[in-house]
C-alpha positions as CSV (number, residue, x, y, z in Angstrom):
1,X,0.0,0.0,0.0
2,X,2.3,2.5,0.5
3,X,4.6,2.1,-2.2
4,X,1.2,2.7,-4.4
5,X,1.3,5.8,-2.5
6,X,4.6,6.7,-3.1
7,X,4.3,5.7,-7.2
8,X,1.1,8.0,-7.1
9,X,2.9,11.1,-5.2
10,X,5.7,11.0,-7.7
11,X,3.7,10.8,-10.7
12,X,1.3,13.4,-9.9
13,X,4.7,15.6,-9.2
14,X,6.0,14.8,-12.8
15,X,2.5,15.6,-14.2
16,X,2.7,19.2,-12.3
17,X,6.0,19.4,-13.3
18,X,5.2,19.1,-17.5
19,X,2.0,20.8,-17.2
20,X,2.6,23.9,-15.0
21,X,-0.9,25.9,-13.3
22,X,-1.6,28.2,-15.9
23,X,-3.6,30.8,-13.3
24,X,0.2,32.0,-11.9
25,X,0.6,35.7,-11.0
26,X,1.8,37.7,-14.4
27,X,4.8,40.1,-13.6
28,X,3.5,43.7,-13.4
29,X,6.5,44.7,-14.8
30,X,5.4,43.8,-18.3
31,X,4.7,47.2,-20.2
32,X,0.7,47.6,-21.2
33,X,-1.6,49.9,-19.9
34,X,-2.9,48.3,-16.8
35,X,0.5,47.1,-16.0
36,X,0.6,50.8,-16.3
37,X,-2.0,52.0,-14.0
38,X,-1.1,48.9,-11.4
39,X,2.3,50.3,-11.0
40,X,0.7,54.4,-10.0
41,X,-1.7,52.6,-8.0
42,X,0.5,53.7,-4.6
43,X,-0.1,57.7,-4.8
44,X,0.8,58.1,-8.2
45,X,-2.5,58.9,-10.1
46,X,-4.7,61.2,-9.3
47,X,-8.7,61.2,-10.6
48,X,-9.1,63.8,-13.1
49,X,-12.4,66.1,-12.4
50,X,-13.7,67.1,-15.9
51,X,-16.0,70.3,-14.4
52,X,-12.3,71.6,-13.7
53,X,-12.0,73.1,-17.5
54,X,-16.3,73.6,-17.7
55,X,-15.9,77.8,-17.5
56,X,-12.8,77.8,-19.7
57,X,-13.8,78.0,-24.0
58,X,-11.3,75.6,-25.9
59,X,-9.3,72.6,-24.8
60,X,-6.1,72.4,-22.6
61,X,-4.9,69.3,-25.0
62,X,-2.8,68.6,-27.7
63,X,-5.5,66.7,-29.1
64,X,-8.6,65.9,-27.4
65,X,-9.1,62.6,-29.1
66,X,-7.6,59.6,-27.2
67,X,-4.1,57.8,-28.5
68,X,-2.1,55.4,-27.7
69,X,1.5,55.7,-26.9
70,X,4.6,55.2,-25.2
71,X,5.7,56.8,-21.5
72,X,8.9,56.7,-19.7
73,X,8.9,57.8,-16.6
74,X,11.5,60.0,-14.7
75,X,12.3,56.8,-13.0
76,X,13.4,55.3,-16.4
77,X,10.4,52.8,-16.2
78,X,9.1,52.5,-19.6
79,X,5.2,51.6,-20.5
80,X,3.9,50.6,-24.2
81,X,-0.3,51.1,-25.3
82,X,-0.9,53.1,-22.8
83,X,-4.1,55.3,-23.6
84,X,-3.4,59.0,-23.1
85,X,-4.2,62.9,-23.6
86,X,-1.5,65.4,-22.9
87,X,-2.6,68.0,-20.8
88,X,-0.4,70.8,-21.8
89,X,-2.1,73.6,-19.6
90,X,-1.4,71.3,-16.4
91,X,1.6,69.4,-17.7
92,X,-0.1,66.0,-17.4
93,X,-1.1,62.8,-18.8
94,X,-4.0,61.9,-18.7
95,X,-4.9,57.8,-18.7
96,X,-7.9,55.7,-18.5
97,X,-8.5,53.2,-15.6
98,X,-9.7,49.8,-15.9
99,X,-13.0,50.9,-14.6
100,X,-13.1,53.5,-17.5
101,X,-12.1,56.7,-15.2
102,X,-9.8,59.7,-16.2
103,X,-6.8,59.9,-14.7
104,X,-3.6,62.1,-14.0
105,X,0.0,60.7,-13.8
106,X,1.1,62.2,-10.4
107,X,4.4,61.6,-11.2
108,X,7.1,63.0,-13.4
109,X,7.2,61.9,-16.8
110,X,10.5,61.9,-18.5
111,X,9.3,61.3,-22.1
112,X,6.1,60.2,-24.6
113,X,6.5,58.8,-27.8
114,X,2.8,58.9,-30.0
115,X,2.3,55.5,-31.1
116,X,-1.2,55.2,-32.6
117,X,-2.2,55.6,-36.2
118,X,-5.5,56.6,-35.9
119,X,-4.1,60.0,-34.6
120,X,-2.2,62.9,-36.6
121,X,0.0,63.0,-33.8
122,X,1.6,59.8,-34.5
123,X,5.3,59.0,-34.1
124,X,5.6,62.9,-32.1
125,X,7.8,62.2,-29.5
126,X,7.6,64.7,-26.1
127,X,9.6,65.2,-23.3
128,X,10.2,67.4,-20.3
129,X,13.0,68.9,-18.2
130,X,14.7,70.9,-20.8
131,X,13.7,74.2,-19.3
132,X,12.9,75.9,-16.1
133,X,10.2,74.6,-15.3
134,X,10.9,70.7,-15.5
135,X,7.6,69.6,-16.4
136,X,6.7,71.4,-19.2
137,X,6.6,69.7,-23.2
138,X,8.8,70.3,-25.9
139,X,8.2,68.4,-29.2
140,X,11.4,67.3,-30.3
141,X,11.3,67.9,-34.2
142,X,15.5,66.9,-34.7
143,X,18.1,65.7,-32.6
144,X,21.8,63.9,-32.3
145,X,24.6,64.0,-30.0
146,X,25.2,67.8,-30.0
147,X,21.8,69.7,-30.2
148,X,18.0,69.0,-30.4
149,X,15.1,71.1,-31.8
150,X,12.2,71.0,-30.2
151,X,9.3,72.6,-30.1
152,X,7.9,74.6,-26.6
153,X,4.5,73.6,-26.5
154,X,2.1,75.5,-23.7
155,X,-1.5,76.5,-23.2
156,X,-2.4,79.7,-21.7
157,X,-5.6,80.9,-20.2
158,X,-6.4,84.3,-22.5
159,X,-9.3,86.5,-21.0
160,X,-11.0,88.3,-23.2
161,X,-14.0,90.7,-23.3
162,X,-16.3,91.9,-26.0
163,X,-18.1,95.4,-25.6
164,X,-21.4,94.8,-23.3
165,X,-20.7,91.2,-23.3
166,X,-19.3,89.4,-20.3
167,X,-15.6,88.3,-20.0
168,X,-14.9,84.9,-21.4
169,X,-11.4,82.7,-20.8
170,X,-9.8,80.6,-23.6
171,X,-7.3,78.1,-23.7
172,X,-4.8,78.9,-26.6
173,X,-1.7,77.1,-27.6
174,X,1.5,78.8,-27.6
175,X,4.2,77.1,-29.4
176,X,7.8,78.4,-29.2
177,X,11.6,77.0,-31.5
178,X,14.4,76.2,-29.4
179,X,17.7,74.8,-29.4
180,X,19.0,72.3,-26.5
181,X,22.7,71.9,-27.0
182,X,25.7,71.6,-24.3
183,X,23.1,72.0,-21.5
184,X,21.5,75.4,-22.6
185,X,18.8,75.9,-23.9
186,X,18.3,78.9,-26.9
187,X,14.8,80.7,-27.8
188,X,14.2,81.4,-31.6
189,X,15.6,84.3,-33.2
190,X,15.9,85.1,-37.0
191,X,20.0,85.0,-36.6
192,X,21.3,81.9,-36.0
193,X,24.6,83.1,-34.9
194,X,23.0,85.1,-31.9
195,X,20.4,82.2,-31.4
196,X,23.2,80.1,-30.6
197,X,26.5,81.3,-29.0
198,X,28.5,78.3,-30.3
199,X,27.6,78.6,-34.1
200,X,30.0,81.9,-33.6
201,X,32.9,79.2,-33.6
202,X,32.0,76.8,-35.9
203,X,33.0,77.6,-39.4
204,X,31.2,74.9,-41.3
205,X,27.6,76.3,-39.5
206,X,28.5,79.7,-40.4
207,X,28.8,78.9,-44.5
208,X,26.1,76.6,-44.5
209,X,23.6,79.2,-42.9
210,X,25.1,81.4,-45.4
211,X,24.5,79.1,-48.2
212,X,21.5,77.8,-47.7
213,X,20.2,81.3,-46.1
214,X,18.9,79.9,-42.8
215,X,16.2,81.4,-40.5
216,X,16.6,80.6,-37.2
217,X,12.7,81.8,-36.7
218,X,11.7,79.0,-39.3
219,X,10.9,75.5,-38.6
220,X,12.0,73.8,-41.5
221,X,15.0,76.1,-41.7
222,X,16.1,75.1,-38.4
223,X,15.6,71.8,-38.5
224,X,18.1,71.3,-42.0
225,X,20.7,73.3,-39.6
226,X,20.3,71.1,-37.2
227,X,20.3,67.6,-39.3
228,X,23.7,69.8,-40.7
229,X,25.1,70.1,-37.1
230,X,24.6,66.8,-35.8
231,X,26.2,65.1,-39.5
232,X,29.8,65.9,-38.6
């Protein structure tokens, strides 16, 4: 009898063995939205309150349509599909909940990558602590090892008031050019050699904004400088 016992034990330890329990804990590390949300559960979302922007005419958001995308954290912890809206009046991301609720990321967020075709944001890639205020977005437009563009990207409440009509307020977008290289970062101006202190030195940036007759106020101008700057 008991070596029936003992043939029994060791085969029902060989079945477990080839056949492991299939209901065992997933790791919450792996990156997907409510991997996402699991790992702000402690403190670090915040439930957004949508009568918050009800007086205010216009929207705080880069889009208001939902997209999916890639976060990294200041942390460095990195999160794929995660459902989001940036917030660029606050400085936030907002996510969805498994139960369907908006949320805020109470935490800094290092950087957001758009990844969703359905949106005209897609492959825009965001991130903050480039200027004084560390949690603001810049859209980075071109980049290498010695400078970035990007794009400062902020939304102002404007009051306004029409004659015998009351005041309203209005979210509008400001969008500012600047350079980050060697730590610094430079404001758009139409010359490039006062925009940037180290151009001054740089002979080959001096003849090609001569030659290709570079505005440092202009988007597409400034980002062929910058492709230029970062070749060599």
């Amino acid at each position: 009898m008991r070596n029936k016992i003992k043939v029994l034990v060791i085969a029902l330890f060989c079945w477990q063995s080839l056949f492991p329990q299939d209901n065992q804990v997933t790791n919450p590390s792996v990156p997907n939205s409510k991997s996402f949300e699991y790992s702000l559960a402690q403190g670090g979302a915040l439930l957004f309150v949508p009568e918050t922007y009800a007086k205010i005419e216009g929207s705080p958001y880069l889009s208001t349509e939902w997209a999916y995308a890639r976060i990294k954290l200041a942390d460095s912890r990195k999160f794929d599909s995660v459902l989001v809206k940036l917030d660029l009046y606050e400085n936030k991301v907002h996510f969805k909940d498994e139960q369907g609720r908006e949320r805020m990321v109470a935490i800094n967020v290092k950087e957001i990558e758009i990844k969703d075709p359905s949106s005209k944001w897609n492959n825009a890639s965001f991130v903050t602590g480039m200027g004084e205020n560390s949690h603001e977005f810049y859209q980075v437009l071109a980049g290498g090892t010695k400078a970035i563009l990007l794009k400062k990207m902020t939304v102002i409440i404007k009051e306004t008031k029409d004659f015998n009509k009351p005041e309203k307020n209005n979210f509008e977008l400001q969008n500012i050019l600047c350079i980050y290289s060697k730590d610094e970062l430079y404001f758009e101006k139409k010359n490039c050699l006062s925009m940037v202190p180290v151009f001054k030195d740089d002979n080959k940036i001096m003849a090609f904004i001569a030659s290709n007759d570079i505005k440092c106020n202009k988007e597409n101008d400034l980002a062929k400088l910058i492709n230029y700057y970062n070749s060599y």
